[in-house]
GUPA-945091 format. One line per field, with one value per atom (N, C-alpha, C): residue in one letter; x, y, z. Coordinates in steps of 0.2 Angstrom, whole numbers, plus 5000, padded with zeros to 4 digits. Example, Ala and Ser with C-alpha at 12.3 -4.5 7.8 and 13.67 -1.06 7.14 Angstrom:
2
type <- [a  a  a  s  s  s]
px <- [5066  5062  5066  5064  5068  5064]
py <- [4972  4978  4984  4989  4995  5000]
pz <- [5039  5039  5039  5035  5036  5039]
end
This chain:
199
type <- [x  x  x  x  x  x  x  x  x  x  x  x  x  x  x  x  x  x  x  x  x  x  x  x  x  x  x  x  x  x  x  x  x  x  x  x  x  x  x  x  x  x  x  x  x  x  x  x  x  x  x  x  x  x  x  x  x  x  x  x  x  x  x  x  x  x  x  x  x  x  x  x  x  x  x  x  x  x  x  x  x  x  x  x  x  x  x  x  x  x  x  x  x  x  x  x  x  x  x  x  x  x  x  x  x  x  x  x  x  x  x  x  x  x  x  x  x  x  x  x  x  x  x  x  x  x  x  x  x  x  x  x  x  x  x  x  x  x  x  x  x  x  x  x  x  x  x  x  x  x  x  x  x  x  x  x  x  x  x  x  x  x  x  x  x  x  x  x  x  x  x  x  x  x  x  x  x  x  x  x  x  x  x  x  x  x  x  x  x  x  x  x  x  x  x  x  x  x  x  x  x  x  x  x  x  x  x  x  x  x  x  x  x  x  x  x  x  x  x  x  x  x  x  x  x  x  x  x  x  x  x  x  x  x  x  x  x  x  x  x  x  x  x  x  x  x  x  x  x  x  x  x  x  x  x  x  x  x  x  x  x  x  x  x  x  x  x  x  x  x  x  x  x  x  x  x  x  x  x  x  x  x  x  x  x  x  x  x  x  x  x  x  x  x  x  x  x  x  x  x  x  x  x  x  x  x  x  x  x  x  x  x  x  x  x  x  x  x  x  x  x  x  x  x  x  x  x  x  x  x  x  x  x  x  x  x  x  x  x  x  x  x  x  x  x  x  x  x  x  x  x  x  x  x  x  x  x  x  x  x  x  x  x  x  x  x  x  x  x  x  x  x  x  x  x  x  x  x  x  x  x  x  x  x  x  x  x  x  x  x  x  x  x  x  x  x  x  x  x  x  x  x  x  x  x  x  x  x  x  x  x  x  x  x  x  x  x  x  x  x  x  x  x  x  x  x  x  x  x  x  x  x  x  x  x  x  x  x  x  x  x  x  x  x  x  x  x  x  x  x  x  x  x  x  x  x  x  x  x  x  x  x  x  x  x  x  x  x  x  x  x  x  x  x  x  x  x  x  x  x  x  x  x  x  x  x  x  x  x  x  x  x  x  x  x  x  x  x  x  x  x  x  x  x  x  x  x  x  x  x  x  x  x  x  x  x  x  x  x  x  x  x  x  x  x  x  x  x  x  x  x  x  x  x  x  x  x  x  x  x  x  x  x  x  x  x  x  x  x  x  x  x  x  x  x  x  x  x  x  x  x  x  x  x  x  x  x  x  x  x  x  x  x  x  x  x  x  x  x  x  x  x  x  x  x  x  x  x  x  x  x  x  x  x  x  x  x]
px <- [4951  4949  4950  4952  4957  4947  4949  4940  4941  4945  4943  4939  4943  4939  4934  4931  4924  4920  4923  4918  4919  4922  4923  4917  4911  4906  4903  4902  4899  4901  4908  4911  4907  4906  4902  4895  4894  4886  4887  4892  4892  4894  4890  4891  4895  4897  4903  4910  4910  4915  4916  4910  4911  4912  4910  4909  4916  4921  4928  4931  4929  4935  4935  4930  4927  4931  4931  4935  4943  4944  4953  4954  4948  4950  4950  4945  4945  4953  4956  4961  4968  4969  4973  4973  4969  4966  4969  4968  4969  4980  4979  4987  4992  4993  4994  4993  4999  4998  4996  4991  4988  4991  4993  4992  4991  4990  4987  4992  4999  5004  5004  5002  5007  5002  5009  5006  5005  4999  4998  4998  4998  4999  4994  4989  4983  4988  4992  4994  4987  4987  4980  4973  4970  4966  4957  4958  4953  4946  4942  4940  4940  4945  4944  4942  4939  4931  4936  4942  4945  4949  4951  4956  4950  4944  4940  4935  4937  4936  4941  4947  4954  4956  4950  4954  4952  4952  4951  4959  4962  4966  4973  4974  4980  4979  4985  4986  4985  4987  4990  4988  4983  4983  4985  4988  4989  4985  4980  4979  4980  4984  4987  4983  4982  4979  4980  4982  4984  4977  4969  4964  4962  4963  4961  4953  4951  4944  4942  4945  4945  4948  4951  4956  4950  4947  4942  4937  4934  4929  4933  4937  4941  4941  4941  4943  4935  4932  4923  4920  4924  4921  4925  4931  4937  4931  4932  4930  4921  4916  4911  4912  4918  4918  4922  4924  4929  4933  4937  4944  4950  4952  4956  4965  4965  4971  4971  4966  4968  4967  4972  4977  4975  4972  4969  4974  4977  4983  4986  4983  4983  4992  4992  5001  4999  5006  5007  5015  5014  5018  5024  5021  5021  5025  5026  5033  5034  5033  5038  5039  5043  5046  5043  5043  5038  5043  5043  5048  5042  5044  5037  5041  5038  5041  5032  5031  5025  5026  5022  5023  5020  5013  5012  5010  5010  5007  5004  4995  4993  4989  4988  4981  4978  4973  4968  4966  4967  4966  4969  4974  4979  4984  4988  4995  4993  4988  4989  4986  4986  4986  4993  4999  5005  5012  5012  5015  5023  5028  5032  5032  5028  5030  5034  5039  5045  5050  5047  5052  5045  5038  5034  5037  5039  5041  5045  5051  5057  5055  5050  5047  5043  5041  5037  5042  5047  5051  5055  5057  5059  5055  5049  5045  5043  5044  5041  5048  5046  5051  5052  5059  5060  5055  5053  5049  5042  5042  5034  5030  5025  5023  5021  5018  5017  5010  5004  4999  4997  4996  4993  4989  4982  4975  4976  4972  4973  4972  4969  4967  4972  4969  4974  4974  4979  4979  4973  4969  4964  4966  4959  4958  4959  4960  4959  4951  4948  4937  4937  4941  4941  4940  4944  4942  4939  4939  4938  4943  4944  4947  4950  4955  4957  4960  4962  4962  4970  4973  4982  4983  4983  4983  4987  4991  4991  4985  4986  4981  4982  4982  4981  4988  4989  4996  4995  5003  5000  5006  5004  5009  5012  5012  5020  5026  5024  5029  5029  5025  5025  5030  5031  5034  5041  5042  5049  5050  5048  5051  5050  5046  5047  5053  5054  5062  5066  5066  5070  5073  5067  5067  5069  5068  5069  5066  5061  5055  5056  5053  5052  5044  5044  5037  5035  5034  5028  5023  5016  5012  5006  5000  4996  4990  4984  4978  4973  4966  4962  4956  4957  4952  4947  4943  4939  4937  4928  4929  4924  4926  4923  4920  4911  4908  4906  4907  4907  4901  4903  4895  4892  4899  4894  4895  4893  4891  4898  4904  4909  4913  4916  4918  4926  4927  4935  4938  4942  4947  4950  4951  4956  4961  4968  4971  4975  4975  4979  4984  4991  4998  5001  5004  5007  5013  5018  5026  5028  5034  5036  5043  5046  5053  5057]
py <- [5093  5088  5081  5078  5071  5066  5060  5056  5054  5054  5053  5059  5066  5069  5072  5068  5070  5061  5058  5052  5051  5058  5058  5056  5061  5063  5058  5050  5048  5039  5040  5036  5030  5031  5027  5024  5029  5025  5018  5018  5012  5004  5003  4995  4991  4990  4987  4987  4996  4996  4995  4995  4994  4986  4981  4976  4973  4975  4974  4978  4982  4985  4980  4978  4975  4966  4965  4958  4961  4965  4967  4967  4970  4972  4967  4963  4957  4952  4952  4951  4950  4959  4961  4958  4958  4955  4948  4945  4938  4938  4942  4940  4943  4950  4952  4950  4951  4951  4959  4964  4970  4973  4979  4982  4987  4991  4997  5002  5001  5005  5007  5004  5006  5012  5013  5020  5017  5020  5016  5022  5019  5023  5021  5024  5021  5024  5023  5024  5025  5029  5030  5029  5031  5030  5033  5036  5036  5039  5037  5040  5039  5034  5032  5027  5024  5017  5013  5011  5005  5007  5011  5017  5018  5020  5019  5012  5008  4999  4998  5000  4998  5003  5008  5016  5011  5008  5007  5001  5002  4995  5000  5004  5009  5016  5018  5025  5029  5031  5035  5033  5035  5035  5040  5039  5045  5042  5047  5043  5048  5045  5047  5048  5054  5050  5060  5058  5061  5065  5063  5067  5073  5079  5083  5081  5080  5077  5074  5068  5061  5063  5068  5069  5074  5077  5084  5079  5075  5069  5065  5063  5059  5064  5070  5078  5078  5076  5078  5070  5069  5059  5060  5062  5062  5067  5073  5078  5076  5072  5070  5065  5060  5055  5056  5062  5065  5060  5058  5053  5058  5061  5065  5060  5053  5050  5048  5053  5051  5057  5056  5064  5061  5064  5065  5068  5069  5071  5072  5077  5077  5076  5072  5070  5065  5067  5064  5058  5052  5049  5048  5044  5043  5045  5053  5059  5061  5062  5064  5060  5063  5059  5062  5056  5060  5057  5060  5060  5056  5052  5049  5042  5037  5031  5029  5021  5019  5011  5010  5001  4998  5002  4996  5000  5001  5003  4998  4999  4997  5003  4995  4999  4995  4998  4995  4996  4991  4993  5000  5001  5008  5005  5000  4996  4997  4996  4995  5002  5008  5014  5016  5014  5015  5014  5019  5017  5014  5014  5012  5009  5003  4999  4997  4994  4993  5000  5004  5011  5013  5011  5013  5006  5003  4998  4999  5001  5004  5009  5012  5019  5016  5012  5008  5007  5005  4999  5005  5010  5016  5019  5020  5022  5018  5012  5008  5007  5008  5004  4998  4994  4988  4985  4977  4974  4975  4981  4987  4980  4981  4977  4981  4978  4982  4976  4980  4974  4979  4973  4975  4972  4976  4971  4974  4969  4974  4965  4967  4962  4957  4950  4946  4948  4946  4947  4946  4950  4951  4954  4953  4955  4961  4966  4972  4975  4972  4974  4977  4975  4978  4986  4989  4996  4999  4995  4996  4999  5001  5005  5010  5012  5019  5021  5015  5019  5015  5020  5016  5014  5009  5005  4999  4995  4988  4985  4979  4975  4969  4970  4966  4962  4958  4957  4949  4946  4938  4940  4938  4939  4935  4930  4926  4931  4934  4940  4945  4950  4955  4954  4943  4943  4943  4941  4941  4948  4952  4960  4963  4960  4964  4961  4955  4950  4956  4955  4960  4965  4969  4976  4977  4968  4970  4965  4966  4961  4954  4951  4945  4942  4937  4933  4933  4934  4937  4931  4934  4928  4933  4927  4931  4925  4929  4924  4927  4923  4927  4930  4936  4940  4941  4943  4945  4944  4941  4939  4947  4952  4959  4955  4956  4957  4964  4964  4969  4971  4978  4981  4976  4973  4970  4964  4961  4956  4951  4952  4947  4947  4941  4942  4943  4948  4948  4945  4942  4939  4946  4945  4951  4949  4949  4946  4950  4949  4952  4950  4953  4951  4955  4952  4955  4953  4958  4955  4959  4957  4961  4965  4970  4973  4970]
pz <- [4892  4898  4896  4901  4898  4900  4896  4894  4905  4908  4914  4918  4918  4919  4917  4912  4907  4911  4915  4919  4926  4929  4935  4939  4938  4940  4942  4937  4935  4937  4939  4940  4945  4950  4957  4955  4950  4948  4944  4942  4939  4944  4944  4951  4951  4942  4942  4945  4946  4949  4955  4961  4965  4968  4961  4963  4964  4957  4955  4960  4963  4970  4975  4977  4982  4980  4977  4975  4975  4972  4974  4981  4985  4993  4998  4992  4999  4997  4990  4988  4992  4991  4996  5002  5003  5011  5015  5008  5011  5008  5003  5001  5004  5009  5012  5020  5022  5032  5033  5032  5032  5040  5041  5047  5048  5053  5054  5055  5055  5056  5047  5044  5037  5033  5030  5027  5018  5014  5009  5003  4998  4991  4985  4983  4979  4971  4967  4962  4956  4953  4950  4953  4958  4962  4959  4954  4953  4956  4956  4964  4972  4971  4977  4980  4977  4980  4983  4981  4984  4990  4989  4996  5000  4998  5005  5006  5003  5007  5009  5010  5014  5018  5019  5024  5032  5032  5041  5041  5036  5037  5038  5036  5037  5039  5042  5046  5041  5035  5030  5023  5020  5013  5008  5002  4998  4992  4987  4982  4978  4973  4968  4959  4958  4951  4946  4939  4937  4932  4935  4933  4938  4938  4942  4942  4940  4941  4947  4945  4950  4957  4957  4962  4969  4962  4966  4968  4964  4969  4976  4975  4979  4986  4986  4990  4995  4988  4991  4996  4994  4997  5003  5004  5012  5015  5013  5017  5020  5018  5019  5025  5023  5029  5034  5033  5038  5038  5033  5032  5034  5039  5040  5038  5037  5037  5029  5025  5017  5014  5010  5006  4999  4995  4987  4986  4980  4977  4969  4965  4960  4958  4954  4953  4949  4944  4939  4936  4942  4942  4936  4930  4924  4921  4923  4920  4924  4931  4937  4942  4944  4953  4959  4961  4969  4975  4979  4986  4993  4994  4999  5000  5004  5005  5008  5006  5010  5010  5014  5016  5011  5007  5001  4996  4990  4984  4981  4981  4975  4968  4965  4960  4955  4953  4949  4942  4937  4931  4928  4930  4929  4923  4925  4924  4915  4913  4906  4902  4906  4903  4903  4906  4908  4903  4895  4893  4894  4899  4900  4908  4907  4916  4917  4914  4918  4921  4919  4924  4928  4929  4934  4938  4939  4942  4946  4943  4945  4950  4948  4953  4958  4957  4965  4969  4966  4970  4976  4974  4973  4981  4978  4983  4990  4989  4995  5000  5007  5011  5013  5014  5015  5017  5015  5016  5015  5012  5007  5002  4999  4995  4991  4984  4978  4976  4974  4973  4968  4961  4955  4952  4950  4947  4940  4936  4929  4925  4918  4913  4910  4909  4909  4901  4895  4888  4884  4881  4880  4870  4867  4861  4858  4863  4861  4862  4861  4863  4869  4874  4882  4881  4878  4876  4870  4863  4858  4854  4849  4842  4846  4841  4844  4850  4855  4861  4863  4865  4865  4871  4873  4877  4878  4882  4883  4882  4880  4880  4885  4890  4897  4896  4901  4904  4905  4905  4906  4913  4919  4923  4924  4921  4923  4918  4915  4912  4916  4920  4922  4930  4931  4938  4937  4931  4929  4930  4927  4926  4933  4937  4944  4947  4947  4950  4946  4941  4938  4941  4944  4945  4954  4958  4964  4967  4966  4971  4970  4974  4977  4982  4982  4985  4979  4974  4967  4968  4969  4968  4965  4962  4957  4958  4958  4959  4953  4950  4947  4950  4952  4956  4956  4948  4947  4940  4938  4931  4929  4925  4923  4917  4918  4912  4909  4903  4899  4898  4894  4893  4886  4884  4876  4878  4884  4887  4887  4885  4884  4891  4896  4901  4899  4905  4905  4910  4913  4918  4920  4928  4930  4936  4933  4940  4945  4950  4958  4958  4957  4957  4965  4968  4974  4975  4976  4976  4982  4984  4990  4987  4991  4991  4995]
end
Protein backbone atom coordinates (compact mmCIF):
# COMPACT_ATOMS: atom_id res chain seq x y z
CA UNK A 1 0.00 0.00 0.00
CA UNK A 2 1.50 3.20 -1.49
CA UNK A 3 2.09 6.19 1.78
CA UNK A 4 -1.17 7.87 -0.14
CA UNK A 5 -3.28 5.04 0.46
CA UNK A 6 -1.99 4.65 4.09
CA UNK A 7 -3.41 8.79 4.42
CA UNK A 8 -6.44 8.61 2.49
CA UNK A 9 -8.54 8.28 5.55
CA UNK A 10 -7.16 11.09 6.91
CA UNK A 11 -6.58 13.22 4.27
CA UNK A 12 -9.73 16.16 4.99
CA UNK A 13 -8.94 16.47 8.44
CA UNK A 14 -6.12 18.27 7.79
CA UNK A 15 -7.33 22.13 7.15
CA UNK A 16 -4.49 22.97 5.48
CA UNK A 17 -5.73 21.31 2.79
CA UNK A 18 -8.72 22.79 2.51
CA UNK A 19 -7.23 26.04 2.93
CA UNK A 20 -4.71 25.46 -0.13
CA UNK A 21 -7.67 24.01 -2.50
CA UNK A 22 -9.56 26.84 -1.72
CA UNK A 23 -6.90 29.40 -2.88
CA UNK A 24 -6.16 27.36 -6.21
CA UNK A 25 -10.05 27.46 -6.80
CA UNK A 26 -10.62 30.86 -6.34
CA UNK A 27 -7.41 30.97 -8.72
CA UNK A 28 -8.75 29.14 -11.34
CA UNK A 29 -11.46 31.30 -11.08
CA UNK A 30 -10.28 34.44 -11.70
CA UNK A 31 -7.55 33.17 -14.49
CA UNK A 32 -9.80 31.22 -16.33
CA UNK A 33 -13.18 32.40 -18.44
CA UNK A 34 -14.89 29.10 -16.47
CA UNK A 35 -18.19 27.60 -18.06
CA UNK A 36 -20.66 25.15 -17.55
CA UNK A 37 -20.44 23.33 -20.68
CA UNK A 38 -16.84 22.04 -20.09
CA UNK A 39 -15.92 18.81 -19.29
CA UNK A 40 -12.95 18.87 -16.70
CA UNK A 41 -10.13 16.42 -15.66
CA UNK A 42 -8.65 16.60 -11.92
CA UNK A 43 -5.08 14.68 -12.84
CA UNK A 44 -4.05 13.34 -9.45
CA UNK A 45 -7.12 14.25 -7.51
CA UNK A 46 -6.60 12.99 -4.39
CA UNK A 47 -9.58 13.06 -2.56
CA UNK A 48 -11.24 15.39 -4.19
CA UNK A 49 -11.52 18.65 -2.13
CA UNK A 50 -10.76 20.81 -5.01
CA UNK A 51 -13.08 19.00 -7.75
CA UNK A 52 -15.75 19.45 -5.30
CA UNK A 53 -15.12 23.49 -4.87
CA UNK A 54 -15.26 23.66 -8.64
CA UNK A 55 -18.19 20.82 -9.14
CA UNK A 56 -20.88 23.44 -9.74
CA UNK A 57 -18.52 25.18 -12.44
CA UNK A 58 -18.57 22.24 -15.04
CA UNK A 59 -20.95 19.57 -16.60
CA UNK A 60 -18.42 16.67 -16.25
CA UNK A 61 -15.59 15.81 -13.89
CA UNK A 62 -13.18 12.92 -14.04
CA UNK A 63 -10.84 12.59 -11.13
CA UNK A 64 -8.12 10.84 -11.81
CA UNK A 65 -5.64 9.57 -9.18
CA UNK A 66 -3.38 6.51 -9.18
CA UNK A 67 -4.16 5.77 -5.18
CA UNK A 68 -6.96 3.29 -4.91
CA UNK A 69 -7.38 4.66 -1.65
CA UNK A 70 -7.96 8.31 -2.63
CA UNK A 71 -10.17 7.14 -5.33
CA UNK A 72 -12.55 4.94 -2.88
CA UNK A 73 -12.84 8.15 -0.70
CA UNK A 74 -13.55 10.31 -3.60
CA UNK A 75 -16.46 7.40 -4.59
CA UNK A 76 -17.85 7.83 -0.89
CA UNK A 77 -17.86 11.85 -1.00
CA UNK A 78 -19.81 11.76 -4.98
CA UNK A 79 -22.14 9.18 -3.78
CA UNK A 80 -23.11 11.13 -0.40
CA UNK A 81 -23.56 14.36 -2.34
CA UNK A 82 -25.15 12.69 -5.05
CA UNK A 83 -22.50 14.46 -7.62
CA UNK A 84 -24.03 12.24 -10.32
CA UNK A 85 -21.60 14.52 -13.03
CA UNK A 86 -18.35 13.28 -11.16
CA UNK A 87 -16.48 10.00 -12.17
CA UNK A 88 -13.59 9.05 -9.55
CA UNK A 89 -11.30 6.95 -11.51
CA UNK A 90 -8.59 4.84 -10.31
CA UNK A 91 -5.84 5.27 -13.28
CA UNK A 92 -2.70 5.50 -13.68
CA UNK A 93 -1.60 8.21 -16.12
CA UNK A 94 2.13 8.42 -15.61
CA UNK A 95 2.68 4.79 -17.37
CA UNK A 96 -0.43 4.68 -19.37
CA UNK A 97 -2.67 6.29 -22.07
CA UNK A 98 -5.94 7.25 -21.48
CA UNK A 99 -8.53 7.92 -24.32
CA UNK A 100 -10.75 11.07 -23.25
CA UNK A 101 -10.65 14.79 -24.51
CA UNK A 102 -11.82 17.63 -21.86
CA UNK A 103 -11.93 21.42 -21.95
CA UNK A 104 -9.53 21.92 -18.83
CA UNK A 105 -7.15 19.69 -16.90
CA UNK A 106 -5.90 20.68 -13.55
CA UNK A 107 -3.98 19.83 -10.48
CA UNK A 108 -2.42 20.22 -7.31
CA UNK A 109 0.67 19.64 -5.77
CA UNK A 110 1.01 16.32 -8.08
CA UNK A 111 3.54 17.93 -10.79
CA UNK A 112 6.51 17.37 -8.70
CA UNK A 113 5.76 13.57 -7.78
CA UNK A 114 5.82 13.24 -11.68
CA UNK A 115 9.10 11.68 -12.62
CA UNK A 116 9.05 12.73 -16.29
CA UNK A 117 6.87 16.00 -16.90
CA UNK A 118 7.73 16.92 -20.06
CA UNK A 119 5.96 13.72 -21.53
CA UNK A 120 3.00 14.31 -18.84
CA UNK A 121 2.82 17.48 -20.75
CA UNK A 122 2.72 16.04 -23.84
CA UNK A 123 -0.03 13.98 -22.45
CA UNK A 124 -2.13 16.88 -21.31
CA UNK A 125 -1.68 18.57 -24.35
CA UNK A 126 -2.90 15.36 -25.94
CA UNK A 127 -5.86 15.02 -23.80
CA UNK A 128 -7.43 18.51 -24.02
CA UNK A 129 -9.46 19.83 -26.89
CA UNK A 130 -8.68 22.98 -28.84
CA UNK A 131 -8.75 26.10 -26.95
CA UNK A 132 -8.67 23.39 -23.40
CA UNK A 133 -6.64 24.97 -20.77
CA UNK A 134 -4.10 23.09 -18.47
CA UNK A 135 -3.80 24.82 -14.89
CA UNK A 136 -0.93 23.84 -12.62
CA UNK A 137 -0.19 24.52 -8.68
CA UNK A 138 2.76 22.90 -7.16
CA UNK A 139 6.06 24.43 -5.10
CA UNK A 140 7.98 27.24 -6.15
CA UNK A 141 12.01 25.68 -5.84
CA UNK A 142 12.34 24.82 -2.45
CA UNK A 143 15.37 23.14 -0.19
CA UNK A 144 14.30 19.82 -0.22
CA UNK A 145 12.60 20.05 3.84
CA UNK A 146 9.05 20.42 1.88
CA UNK A 147 9.16 16.54 2.21
CA UNK A 148 12.19 15.75 3.99
CA UNK A 149 15.13 12.84 3.43
CA UNK A 150 14.51 9.95 1.57
CA UNK A 151 11.61 10.91 -0.50
CA UNK A 152 12.27 11.09 -4.64
CA UNK A 153 10.76 13.91 -5.69
CA UNK A 154 11.31 17.27 -7.61
CA UNK A 155 11.95 19.81 -5.60
CA UNK A 156 9.38 22.49 -6.64
CA UNK A 157 9.58 24.25 -10.02
CA UNK A 158 10.65 27.85 -11.02
CA UNK A 159 7.94 28.34 -13.68
CA UNK A 160 9.48 30.56 -15.95
CA UNK A 161 11.03 27.06 -16.95
CA UNK A 162 8.11 24.96 -16.71
CA UNK A 163 6.56 27.97 -19.33
CA UNK A 164 9.16 27.36 -21.77
CA UNK A 165 8.63 23.66 -21.80
CA UNK A 166 4.93 24.00 -22.11
CA UNK A 167 5.47 26.65 -25.44
CA UNK A 168 7.56 23.87 -26.13
CA UNK A 169 5.08 21.28 -25.96
CA UNK A 170 2.19 23.41 -27.63
CA UNK A 171 0.65 25.79 -25.31
CA UNK A 172 0.29 29.35 -25.40
CA UNK A 173 -1.42 32.30 -22.94
CA UNK A 174 1.20 30.89 -20.10
CA UNK A 175 0.64 32.91 -17.25
CA UNK A 176 1.47 32.26 -13.50
CA UNK A 177 0.57 33.94 -10.21
CA UNK A 178 1.60 33.18 -6.43
CA UNK A 179 -1.38 31.53 -5.02
CA UNK A 180 -0.70 30.37 -1.89
CA UNK A 181 1.79 30.77 0.99
CA UNK A 182 1.89 26.70 2.64
CA UNK A 183 2.96 26.92 6.19
CA UNK A 184 4.67 23.89 7.21
CA UNK A 185 4.37 21.53 9.92
CA UNK A 186 8.01 22.66 11.15
CA UNK A 187 6.71 26.11 10.99
CA UNK A 188 8.76 27.10 7.75
CA UNK A 189 6.59 28.84 4.96
CA UNK A 190 6.49 27.41 1.39
CA UNK A 191 5.17 29.62 -1.62
CA UNK A 192 2.95 27.75 -4.13
CA UNK A 193 2.30 28.96 -7.67
CA UNK A 194 -0.91 28.57 -10.15
CA UNK A 195 0.36 28.33 -13.67
CA UNK A 196 -2.43 28.37 -16.50
CA UNK A 197 -1.70 27.85 -20.24
CA UNK A 198 -3.99 27.43 -23.00
CA UNK A 199 -3.99 24.64 -26.18
Amino acid sequence: MSEFDNRAREWDKNKMHTERSEAIASGIKKMINLNPSMKALEYGAGTGILSFMLSDEFSDITMMDSSSEMIQVCVEKAEKNNSLHIHPLYFDLEHNDFEGRFDIIYNQMVLHHVADYETMFAKFYTLLNTEGYLAIADLFPEDGSFHGDNVNVHLGFDPEILSRMLKNSGFSDIRYINCYNLKHESGKIFPIFLLVAKK
